[in-house]
mmCIF file as gemmi writes it, N, C-alpha and C atoms, coordinates in Angstrom:
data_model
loop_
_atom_site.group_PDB
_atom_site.id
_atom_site.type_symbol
_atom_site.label_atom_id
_atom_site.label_alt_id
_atom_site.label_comp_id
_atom_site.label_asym_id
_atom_site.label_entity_id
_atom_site.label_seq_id
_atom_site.pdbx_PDB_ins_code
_atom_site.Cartn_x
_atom_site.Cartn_y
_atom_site.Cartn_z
_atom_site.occupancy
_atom_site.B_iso_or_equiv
_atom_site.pdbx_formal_charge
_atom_site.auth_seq_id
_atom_site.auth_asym_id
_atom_site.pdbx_PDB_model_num
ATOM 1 N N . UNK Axp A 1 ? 71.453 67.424 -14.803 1 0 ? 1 A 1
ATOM 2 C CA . UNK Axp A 1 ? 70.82 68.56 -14.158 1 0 ? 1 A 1
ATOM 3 C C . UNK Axp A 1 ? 70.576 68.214 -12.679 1 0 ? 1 A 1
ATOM 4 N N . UNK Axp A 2 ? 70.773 69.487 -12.041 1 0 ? 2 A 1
ATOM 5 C CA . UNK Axp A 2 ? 70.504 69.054 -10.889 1 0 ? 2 A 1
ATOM 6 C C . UNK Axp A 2 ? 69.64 70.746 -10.084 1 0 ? 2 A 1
ATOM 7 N N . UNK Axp A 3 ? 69.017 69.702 -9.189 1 0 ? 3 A 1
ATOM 8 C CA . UNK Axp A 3 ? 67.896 71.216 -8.238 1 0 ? 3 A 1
ATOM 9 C C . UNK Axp A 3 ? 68.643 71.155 -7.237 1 0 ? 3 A 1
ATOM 10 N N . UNK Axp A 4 ? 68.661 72.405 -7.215 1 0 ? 4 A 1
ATOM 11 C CA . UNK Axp A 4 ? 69.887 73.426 -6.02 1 0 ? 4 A 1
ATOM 12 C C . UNK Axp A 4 ? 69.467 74.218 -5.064 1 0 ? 4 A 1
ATOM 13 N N . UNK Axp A 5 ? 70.092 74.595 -4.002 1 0 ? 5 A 1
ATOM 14 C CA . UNK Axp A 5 ? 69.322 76.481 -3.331 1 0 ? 5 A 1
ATOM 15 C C . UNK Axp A 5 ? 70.309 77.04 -3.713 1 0 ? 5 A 1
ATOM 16 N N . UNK Axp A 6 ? 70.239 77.978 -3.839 1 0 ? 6 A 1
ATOM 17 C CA . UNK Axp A 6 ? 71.041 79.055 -3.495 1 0 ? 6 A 1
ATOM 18 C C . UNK Axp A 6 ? 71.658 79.809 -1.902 1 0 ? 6 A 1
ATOM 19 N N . UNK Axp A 7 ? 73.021 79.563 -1.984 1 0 ? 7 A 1
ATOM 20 C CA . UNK Axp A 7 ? 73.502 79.846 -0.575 1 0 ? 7 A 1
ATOM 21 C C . UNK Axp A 7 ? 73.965 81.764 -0.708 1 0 ? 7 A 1
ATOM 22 N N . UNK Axp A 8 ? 74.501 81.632 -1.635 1 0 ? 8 A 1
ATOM 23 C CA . UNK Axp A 8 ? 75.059 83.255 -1.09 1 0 ? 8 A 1
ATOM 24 C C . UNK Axp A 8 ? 75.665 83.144 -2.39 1 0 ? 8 A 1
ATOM 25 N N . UNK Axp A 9 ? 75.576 84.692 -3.296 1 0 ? 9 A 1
ATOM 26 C CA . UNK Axp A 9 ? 76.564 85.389 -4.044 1 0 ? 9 A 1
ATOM 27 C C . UNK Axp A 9 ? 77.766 85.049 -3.421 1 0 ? 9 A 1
ATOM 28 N N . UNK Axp A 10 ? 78.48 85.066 -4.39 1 0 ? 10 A 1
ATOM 29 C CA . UNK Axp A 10 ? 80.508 84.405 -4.321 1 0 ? 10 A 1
ATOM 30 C C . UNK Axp A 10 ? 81.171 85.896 -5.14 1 0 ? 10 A 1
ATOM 31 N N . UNK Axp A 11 ? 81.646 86.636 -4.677 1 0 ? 11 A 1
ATOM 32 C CA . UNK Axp A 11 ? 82.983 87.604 -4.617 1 0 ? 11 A 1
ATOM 33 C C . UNK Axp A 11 ? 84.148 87.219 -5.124 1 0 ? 11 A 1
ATOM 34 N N . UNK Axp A 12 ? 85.2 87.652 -5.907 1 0 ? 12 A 1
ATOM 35 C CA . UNK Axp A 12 ? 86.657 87.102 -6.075 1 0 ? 12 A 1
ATOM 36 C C . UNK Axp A 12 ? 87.291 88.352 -6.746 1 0 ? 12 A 1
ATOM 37 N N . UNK Axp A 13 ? 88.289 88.929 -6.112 1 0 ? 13 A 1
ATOM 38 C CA . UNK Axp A 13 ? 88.79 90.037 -7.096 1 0 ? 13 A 1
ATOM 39 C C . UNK Axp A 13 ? 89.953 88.919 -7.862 1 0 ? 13 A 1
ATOM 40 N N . UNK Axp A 14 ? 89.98 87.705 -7.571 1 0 ? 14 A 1
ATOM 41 C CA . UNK Axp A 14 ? 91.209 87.326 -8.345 1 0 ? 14 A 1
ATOM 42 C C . UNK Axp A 14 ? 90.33 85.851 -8.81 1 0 ? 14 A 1
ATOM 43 N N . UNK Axp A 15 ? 90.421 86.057 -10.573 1 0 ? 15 A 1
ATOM 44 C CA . UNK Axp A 15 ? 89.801 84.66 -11.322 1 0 ? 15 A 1
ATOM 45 C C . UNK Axp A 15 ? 90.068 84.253 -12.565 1 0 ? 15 A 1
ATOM 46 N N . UNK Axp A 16 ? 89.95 83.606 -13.157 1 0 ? 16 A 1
ATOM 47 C CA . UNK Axp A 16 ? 90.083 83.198 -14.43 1 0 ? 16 A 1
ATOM 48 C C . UNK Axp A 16 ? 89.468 83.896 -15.344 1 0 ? 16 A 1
ATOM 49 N N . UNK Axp A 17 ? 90.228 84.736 -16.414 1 0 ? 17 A 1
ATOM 50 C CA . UNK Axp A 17 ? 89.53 85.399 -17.071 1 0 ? 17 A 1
ATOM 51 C C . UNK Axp A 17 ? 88.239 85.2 -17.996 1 0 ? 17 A 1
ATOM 52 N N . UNK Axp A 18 ? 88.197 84.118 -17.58 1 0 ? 18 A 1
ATOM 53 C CA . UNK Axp A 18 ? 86.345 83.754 -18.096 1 0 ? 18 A 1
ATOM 54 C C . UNK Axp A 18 ? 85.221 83.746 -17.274 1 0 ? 18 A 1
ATOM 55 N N . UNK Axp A 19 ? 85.997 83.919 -16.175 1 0 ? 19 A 1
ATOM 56 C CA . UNK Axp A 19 ? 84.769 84.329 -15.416 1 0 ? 19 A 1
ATOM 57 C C . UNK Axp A 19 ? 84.545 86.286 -14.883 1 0 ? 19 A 1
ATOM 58 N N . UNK Axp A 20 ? 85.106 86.768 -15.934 1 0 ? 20 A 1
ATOM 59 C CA . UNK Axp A 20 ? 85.219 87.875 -15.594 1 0 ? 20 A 1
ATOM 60 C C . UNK Axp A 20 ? 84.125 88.797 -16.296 1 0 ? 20 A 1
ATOM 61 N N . UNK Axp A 21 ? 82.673 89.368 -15.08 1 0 ? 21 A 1
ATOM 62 C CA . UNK Axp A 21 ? 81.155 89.554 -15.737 1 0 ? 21 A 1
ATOM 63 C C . UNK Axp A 21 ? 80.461 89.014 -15.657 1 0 ? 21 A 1
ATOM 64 N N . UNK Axp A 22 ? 80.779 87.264 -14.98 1 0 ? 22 A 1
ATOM 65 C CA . UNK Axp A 22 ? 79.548 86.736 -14.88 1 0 ? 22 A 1
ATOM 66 C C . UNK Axp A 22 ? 79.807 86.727 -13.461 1 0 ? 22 A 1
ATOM 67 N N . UNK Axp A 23 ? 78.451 86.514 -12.924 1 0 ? 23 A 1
ATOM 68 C CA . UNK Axp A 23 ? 77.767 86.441 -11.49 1 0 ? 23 A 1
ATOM 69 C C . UNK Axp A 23 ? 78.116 84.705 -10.801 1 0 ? 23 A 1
ATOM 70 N N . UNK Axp A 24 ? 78.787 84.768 -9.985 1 0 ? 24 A 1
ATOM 71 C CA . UNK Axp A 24 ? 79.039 83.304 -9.424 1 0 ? 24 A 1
ATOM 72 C C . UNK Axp A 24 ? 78.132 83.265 -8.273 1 0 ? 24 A 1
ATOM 73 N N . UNK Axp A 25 ? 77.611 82.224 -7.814 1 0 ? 25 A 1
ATOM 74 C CA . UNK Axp A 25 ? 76.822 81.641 -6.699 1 0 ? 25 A 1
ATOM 75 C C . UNK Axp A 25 ? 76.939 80.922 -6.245 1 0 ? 25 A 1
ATOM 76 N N . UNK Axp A 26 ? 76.768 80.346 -4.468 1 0 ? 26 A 1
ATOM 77 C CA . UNK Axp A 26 ? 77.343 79.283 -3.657 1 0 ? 26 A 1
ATOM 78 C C . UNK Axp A 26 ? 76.117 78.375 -4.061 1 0 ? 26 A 1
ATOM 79 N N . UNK Axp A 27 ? 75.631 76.939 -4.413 1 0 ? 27 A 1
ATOM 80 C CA . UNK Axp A 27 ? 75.007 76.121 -4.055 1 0 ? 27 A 1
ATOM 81 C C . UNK Axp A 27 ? 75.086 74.842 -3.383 1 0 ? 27 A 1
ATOM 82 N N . UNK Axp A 28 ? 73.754 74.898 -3.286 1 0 ? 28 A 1
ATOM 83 C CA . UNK Axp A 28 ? 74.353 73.4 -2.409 1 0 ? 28 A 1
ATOM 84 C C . UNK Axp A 28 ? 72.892 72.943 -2.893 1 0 ? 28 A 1
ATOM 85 N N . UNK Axp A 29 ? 73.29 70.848 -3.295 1 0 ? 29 A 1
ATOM 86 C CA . UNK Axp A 29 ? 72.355 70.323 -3.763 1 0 ? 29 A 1
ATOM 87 C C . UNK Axp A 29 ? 71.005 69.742 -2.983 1 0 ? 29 A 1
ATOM 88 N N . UNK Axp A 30 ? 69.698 69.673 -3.577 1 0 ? 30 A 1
ATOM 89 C CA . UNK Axp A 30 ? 69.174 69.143 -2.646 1 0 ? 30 A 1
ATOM 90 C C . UNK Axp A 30 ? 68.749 67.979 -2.864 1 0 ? 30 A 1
ATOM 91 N N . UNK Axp A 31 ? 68.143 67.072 -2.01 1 0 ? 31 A 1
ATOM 92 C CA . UNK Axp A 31 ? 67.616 65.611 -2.404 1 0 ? 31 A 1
ATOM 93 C C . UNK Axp A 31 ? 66.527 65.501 -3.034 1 0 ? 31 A 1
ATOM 94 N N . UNK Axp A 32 ? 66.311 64.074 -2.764 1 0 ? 32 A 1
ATOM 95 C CA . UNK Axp A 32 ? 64.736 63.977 -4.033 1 0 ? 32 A 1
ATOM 96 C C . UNK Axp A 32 ? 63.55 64.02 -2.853 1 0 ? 32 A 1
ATOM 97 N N . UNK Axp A 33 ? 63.186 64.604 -1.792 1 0 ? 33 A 1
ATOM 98 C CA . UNK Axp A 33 ? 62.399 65.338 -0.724 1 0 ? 33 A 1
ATOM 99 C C . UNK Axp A 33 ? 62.737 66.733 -0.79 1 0 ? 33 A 1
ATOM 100 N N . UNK Axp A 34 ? 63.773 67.364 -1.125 1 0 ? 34 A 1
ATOM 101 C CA . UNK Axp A 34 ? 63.983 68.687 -1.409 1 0 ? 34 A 1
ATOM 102 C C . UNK Axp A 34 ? 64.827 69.459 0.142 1 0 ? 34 A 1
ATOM 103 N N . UNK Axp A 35 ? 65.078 68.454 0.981 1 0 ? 35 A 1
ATOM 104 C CA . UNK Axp A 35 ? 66.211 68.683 1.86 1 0 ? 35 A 1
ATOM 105 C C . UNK Axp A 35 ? 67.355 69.135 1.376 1 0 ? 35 A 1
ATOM 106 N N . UNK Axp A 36 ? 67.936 69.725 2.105 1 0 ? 36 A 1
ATOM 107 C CA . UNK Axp A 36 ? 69.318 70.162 1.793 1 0 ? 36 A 1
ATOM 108 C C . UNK Axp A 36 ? 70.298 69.163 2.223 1 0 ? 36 A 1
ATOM 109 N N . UNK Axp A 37 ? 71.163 68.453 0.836 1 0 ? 37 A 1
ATOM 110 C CA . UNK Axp A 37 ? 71.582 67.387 1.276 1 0 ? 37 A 1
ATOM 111 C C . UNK Axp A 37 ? 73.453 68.316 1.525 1 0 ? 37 A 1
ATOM 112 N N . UNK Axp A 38 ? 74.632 67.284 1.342 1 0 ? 38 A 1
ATOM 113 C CA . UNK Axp A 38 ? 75.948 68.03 1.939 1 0 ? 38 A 1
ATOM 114 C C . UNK Axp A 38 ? 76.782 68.696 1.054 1 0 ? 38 A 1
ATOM 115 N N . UNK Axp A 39 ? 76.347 68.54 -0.287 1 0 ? 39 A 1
ATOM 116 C CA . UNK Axp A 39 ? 77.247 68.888 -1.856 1 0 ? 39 A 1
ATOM 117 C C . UNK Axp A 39 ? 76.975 70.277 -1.963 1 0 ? 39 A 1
ATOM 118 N N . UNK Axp A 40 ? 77.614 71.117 -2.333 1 0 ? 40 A 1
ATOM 119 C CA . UNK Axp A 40 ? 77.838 72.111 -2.418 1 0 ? 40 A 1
ATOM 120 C C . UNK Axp A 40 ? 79.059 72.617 -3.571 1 0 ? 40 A 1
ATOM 121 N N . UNK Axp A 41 ? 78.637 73.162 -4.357 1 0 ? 41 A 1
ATOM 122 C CA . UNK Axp A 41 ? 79.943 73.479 -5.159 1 0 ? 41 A 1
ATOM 123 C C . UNK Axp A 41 ? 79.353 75.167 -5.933 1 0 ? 41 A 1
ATOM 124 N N . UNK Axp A 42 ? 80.236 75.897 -6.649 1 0 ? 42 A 1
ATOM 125 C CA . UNK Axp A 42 ? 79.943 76.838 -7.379 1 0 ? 42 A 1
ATOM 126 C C . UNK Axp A 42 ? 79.278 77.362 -9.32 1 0 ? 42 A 1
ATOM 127 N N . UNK Axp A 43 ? 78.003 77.971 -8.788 1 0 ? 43 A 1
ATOM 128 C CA . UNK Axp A 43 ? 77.933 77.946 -10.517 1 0 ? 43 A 1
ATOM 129 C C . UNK Axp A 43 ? 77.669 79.573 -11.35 1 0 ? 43 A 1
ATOM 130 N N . UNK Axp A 44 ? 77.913 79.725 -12.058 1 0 ? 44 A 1
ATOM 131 C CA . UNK Axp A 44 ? 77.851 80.717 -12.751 1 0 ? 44 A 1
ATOM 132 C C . UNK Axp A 44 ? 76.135 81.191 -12.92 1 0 ? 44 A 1
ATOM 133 N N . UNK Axp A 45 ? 75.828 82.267 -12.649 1 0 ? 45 A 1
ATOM 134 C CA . UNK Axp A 45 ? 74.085 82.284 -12.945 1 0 ? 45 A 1
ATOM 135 C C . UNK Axp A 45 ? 73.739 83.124 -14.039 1 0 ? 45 A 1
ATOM 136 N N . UNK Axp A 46 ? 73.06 82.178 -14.524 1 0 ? 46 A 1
ATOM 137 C CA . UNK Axp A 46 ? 72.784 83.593 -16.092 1 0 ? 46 A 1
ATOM 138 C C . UNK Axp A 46 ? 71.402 83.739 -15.757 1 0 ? 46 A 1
ATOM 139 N N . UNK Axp A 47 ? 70.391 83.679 -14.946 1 0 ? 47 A 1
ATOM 140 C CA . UNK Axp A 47 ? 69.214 83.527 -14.295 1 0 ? 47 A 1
ATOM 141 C C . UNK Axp A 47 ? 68.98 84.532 -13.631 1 0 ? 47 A 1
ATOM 142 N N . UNK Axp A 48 ? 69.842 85.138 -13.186 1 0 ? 48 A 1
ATOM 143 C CA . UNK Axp A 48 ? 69.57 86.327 -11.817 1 0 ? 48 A 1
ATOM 144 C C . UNK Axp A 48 ? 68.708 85.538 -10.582 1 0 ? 48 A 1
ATOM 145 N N . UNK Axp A 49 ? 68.985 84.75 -10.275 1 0 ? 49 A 1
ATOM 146 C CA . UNK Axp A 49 ? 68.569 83.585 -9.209 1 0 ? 49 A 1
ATOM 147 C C . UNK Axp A 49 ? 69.28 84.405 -7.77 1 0 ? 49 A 1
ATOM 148 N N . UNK Axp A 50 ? 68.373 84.486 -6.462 1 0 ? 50 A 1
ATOM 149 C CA . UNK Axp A 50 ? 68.659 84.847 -5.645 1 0 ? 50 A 1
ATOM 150 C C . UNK Axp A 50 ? 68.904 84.054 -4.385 1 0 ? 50 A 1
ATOM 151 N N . UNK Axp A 51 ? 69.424 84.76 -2.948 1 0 ? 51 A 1
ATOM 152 C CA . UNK Axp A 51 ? 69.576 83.654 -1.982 1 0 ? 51 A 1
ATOM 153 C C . UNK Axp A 51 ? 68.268 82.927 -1.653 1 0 ? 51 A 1
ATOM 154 N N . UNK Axp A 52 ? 68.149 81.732 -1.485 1 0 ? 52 A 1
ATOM 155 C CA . UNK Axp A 52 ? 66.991 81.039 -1.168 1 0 ? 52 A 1
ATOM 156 C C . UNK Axp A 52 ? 66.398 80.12 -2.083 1 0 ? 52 A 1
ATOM 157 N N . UNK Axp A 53 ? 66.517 80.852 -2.957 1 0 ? 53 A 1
ATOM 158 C CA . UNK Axp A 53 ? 65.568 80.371 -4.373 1 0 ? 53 A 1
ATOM 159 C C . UNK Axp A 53 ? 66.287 79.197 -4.74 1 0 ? 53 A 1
ATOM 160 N N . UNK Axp A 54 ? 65.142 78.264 -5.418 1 0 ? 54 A 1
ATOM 161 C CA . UNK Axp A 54 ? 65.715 77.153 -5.612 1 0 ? 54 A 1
ATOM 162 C C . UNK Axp A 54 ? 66.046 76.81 -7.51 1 0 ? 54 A 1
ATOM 163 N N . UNK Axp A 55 ? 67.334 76.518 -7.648 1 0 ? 55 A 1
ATOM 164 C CA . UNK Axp A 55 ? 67.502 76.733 -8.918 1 0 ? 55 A 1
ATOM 165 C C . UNK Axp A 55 ? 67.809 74.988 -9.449 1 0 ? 55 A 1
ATOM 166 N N . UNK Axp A 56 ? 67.324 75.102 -11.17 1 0 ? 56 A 1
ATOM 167 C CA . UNK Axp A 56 ? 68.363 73.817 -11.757 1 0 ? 56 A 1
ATOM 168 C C . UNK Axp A 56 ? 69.458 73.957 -12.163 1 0 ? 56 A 1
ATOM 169 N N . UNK Axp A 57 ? 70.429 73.579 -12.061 1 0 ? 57 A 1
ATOM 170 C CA . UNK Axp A 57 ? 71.695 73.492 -12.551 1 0 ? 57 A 1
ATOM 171 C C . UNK Axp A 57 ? 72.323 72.447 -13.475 1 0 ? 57 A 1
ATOM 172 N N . UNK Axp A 58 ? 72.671 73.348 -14.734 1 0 ? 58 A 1
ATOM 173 C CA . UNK Axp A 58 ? 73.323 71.954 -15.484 1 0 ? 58 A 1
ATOM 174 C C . UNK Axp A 58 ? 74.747 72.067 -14.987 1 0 ? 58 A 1
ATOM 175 N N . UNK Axp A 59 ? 75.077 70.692 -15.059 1 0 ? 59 A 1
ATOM 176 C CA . UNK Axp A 59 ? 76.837 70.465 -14.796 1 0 ? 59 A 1
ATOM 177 C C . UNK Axp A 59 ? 77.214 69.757 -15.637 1 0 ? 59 A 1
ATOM 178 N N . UNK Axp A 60 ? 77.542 70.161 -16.91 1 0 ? 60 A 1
ATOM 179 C CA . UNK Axp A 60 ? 78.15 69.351 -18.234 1 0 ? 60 A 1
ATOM 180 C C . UNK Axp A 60 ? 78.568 70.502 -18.839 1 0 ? 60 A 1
ATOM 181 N N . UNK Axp A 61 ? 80.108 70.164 -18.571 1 0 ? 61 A 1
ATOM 182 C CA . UNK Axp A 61 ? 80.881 71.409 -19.574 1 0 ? 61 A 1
ATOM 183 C C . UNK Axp A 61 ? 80.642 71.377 -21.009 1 0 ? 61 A 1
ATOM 184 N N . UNK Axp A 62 ? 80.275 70.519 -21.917 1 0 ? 62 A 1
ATOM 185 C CA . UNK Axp A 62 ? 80.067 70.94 -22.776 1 0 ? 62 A 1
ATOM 186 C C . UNK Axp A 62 ? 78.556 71.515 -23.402 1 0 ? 62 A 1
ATOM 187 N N . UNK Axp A 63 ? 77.769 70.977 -22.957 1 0 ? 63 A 1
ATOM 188 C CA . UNK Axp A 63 ? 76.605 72.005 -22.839 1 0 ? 63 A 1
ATOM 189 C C . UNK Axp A 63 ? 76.586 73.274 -22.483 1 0 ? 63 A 1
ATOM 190 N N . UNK Axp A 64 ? 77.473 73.541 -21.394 1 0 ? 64 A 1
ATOM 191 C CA . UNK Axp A 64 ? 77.9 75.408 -21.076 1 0 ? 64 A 1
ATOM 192 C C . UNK Axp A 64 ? 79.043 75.779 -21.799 1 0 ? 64 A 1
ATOM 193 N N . UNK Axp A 65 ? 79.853 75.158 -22.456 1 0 ? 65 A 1
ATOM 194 C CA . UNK Axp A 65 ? 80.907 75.03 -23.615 1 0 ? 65 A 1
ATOM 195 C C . UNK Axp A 65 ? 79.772 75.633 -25.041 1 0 ? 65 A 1
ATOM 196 N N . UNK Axp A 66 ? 79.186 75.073 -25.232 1 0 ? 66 A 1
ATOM 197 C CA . UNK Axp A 66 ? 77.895 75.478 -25.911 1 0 ? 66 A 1
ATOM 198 C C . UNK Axp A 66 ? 77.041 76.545 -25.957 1 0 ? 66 A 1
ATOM 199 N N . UNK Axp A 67 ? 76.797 76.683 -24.902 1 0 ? 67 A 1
ATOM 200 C CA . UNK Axp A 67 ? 75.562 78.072 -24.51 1 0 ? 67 A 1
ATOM 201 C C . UNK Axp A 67 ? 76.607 78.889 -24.756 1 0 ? 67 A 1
ATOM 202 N N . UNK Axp A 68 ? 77.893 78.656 -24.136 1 0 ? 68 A 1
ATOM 203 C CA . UNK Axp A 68 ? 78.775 80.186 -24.323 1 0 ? 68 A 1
ATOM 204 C C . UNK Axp A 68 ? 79.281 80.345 -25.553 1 0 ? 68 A 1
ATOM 205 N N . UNK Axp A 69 ? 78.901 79.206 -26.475 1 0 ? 69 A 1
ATOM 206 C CA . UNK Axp A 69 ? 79.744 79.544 -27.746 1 0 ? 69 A 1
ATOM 207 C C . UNK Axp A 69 ? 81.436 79.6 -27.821 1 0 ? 69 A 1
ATOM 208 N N . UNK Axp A 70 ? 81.803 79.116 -26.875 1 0 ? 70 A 1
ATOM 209 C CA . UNK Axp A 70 ? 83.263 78.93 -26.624 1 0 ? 70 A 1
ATOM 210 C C . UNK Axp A 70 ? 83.975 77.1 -26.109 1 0 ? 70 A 1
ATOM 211 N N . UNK Axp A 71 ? 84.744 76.641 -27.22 1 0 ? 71 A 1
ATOM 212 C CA . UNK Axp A 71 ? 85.337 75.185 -27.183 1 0 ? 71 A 1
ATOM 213 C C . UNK Axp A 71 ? 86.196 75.681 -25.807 1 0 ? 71 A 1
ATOM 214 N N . UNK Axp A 72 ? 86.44 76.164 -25.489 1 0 ? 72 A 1
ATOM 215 C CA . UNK Axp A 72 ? 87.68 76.329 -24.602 1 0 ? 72 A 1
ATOM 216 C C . UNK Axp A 72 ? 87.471 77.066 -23.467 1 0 ? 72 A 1
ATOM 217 N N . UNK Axp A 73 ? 86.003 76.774 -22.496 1 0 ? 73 A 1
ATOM 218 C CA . UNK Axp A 73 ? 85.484 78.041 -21.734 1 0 ? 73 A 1
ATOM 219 C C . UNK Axp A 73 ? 85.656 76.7 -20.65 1 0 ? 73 A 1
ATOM 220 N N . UNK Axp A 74 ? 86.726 77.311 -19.43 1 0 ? 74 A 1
ATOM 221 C CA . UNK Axp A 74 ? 86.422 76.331 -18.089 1 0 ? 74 A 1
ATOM 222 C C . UNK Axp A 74 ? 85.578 76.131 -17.413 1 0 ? 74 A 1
ATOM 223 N N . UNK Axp A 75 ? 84.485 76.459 -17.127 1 0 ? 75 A 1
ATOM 224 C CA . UNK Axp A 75 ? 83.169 76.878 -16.441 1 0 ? 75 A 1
ATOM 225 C C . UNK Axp A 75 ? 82.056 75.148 -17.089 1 0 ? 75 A 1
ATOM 226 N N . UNK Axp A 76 ? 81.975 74.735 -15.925 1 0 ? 76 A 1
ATOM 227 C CA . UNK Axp A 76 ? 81.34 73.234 -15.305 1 0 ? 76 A 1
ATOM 228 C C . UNK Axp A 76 ? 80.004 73.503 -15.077 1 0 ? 76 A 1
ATOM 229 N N . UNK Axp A 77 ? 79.838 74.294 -14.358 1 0 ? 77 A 1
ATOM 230 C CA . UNK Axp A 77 ? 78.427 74.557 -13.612 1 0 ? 77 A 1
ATOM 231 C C . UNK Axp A 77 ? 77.74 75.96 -14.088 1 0 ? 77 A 1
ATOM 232 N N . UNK Axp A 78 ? 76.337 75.863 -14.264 1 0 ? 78 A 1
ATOM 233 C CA . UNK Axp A 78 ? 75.759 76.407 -14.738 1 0 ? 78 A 1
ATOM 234 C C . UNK Axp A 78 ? 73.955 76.941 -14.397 1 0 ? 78 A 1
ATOM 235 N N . UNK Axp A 79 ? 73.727 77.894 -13.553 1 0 ? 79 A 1
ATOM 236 C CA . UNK Axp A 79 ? 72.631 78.061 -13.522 1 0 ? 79 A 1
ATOM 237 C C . UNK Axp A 79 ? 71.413 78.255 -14.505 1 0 ? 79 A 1
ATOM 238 N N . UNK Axp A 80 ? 70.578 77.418 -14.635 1 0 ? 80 A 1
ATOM 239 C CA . UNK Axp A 80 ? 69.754 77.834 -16.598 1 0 ? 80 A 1
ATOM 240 C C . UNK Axp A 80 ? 68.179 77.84 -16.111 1 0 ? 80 A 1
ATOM 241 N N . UNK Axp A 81 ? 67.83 77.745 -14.733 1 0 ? 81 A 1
ATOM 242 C CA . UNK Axp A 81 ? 66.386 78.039 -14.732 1 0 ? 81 A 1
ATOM 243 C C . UNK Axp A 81 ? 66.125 78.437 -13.239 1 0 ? 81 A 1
ATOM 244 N N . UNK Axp A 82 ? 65.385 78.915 -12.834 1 0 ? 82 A 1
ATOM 245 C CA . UNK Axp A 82 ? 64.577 79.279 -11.472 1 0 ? 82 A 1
ATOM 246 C C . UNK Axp A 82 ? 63.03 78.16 -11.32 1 0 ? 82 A 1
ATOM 247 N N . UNK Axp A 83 ? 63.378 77.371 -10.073 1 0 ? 83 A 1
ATOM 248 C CA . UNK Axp A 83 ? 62.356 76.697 -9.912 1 0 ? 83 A 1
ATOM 249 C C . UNK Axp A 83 ? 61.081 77.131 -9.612 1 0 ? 83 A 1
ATOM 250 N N . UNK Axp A 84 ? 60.023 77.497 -9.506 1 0 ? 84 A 1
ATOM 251 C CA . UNK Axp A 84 ? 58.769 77.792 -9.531 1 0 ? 84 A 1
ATOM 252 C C . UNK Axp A 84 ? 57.833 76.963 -8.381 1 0 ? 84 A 1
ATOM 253 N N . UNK Axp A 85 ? 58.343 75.484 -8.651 1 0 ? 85 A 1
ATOM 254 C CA . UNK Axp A 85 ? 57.309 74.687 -7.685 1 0 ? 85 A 1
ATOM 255 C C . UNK Axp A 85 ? 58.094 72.66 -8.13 1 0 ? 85 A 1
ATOM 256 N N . UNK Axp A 86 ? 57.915 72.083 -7.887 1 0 ? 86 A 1
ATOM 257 C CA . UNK Axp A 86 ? 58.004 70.362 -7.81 1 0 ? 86 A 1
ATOM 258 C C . UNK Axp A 86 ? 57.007 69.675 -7.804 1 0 ? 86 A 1
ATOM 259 N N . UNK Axp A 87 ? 56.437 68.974 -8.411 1 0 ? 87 A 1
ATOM 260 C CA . UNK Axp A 87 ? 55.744 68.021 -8.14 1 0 ? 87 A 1
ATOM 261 C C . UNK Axp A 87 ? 56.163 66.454 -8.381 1 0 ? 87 A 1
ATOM 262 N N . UNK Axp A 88 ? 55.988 65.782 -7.174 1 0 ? 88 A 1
ATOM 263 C CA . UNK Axp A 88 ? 56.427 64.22 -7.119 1 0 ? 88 A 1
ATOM 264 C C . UNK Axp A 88 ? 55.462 63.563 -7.251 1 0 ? 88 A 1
């Protein structure tokens, strides 16, 4: 798992038909101060998570292999909560 922001809703009229209905989102990861560090990659949001907001992300295909109920679903990244607050 990892804590993310949210950069911007992601658009594609052309995708893999498994991602066709779900909501994709730009993130980018942050550090353990909550800076925005340089990683950035894309995840699917089943959260309704917006720009700014800071989300967790699982990245283990088979855990989202799982949630979707599908052995054979390409989808890596995964939005599964909205952060609220941190405490260190």
């Amino acid at each position: 798992m990892k804590l993310c922001r949210v950069l911007a809703p992601v658009v594609s009229t052309i995708k893999h038909p498994a991602y066709d209905g779900q909501r994709l989102l730009a993130v980018r990861v942050l550090d353990a101060d909550l800076s925005d560090s340089d990683e950035e990659f894309l995840a699917v949001d089943r959260v309704q998570a917006g720009e700014g907001d800071v989300v967790l992300v699982m990245q283990e295909g088979n855990g989202v292999r799982q949630l979707f109920a599908n052995p054979k679903l390409p989808i890596r990244s995964i939005v599964v909560g909205i952060v609220d607050a941190v405490s260190l």
